[in-house]
Residue, then its C-alpha position, 0 to 999 in steps of 0.5 A: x333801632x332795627x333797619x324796619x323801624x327806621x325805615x318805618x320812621x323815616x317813611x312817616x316823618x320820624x326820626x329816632x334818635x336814641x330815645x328821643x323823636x324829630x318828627x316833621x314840623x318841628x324847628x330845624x334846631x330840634x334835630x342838632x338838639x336831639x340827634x347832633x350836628x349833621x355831617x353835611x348841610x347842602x343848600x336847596x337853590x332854584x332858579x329865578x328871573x328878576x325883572x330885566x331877565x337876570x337868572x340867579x339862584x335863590x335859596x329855599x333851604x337846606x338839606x341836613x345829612x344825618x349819620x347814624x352809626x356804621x350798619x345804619x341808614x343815614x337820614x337826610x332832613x329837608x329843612x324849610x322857613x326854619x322848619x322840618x319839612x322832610x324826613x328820608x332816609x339815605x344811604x348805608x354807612 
């Protein structure tokens, strides 16, 4: 895939993986099944008060680090409620 068309894909909440597509929507597994295993899975977290004034940290879901091959944008894959929620890209590899 050229770098304008994973940009473009990325940009519209498509991610190509060979001949297969993840779009935004989807459930998380759609990406492990098509894509692989991400490199790196990091905890989306908020802060919240409970009642008597306690801060902890709940979390809100995942961020999926994708690799993409060397030359190639990685992709990183916002994961909420078991669902895709965001599809960008990231850095070169």
């Amino acid at each position: 895939m050229g770098l304008a068309a994973a940009s473009l894909a990325a940009q519209a909440g498509i991610l190509r993986c060979g001949n297969q597509v993840v779009q935004e929507g989807e459930p998380a597994s759609a990406v492990v099944t098509r894509c692989g295993k991400p490199v790196l899975v990091e905890d989306i977290t908020r802060r919240q008060e409970s009642q008597s004034g306690e801060l902890t940290q709940v979390k809100e879901g995942e961020r999926w680090t994708l690799s993409m091959g060397k030359g190639q944008f990685m992709q990183i894959v916002t994961i909420k409620d078991g669902k895709i929620t965001q599809i960008n890209n990231g850095p070169r590899e």
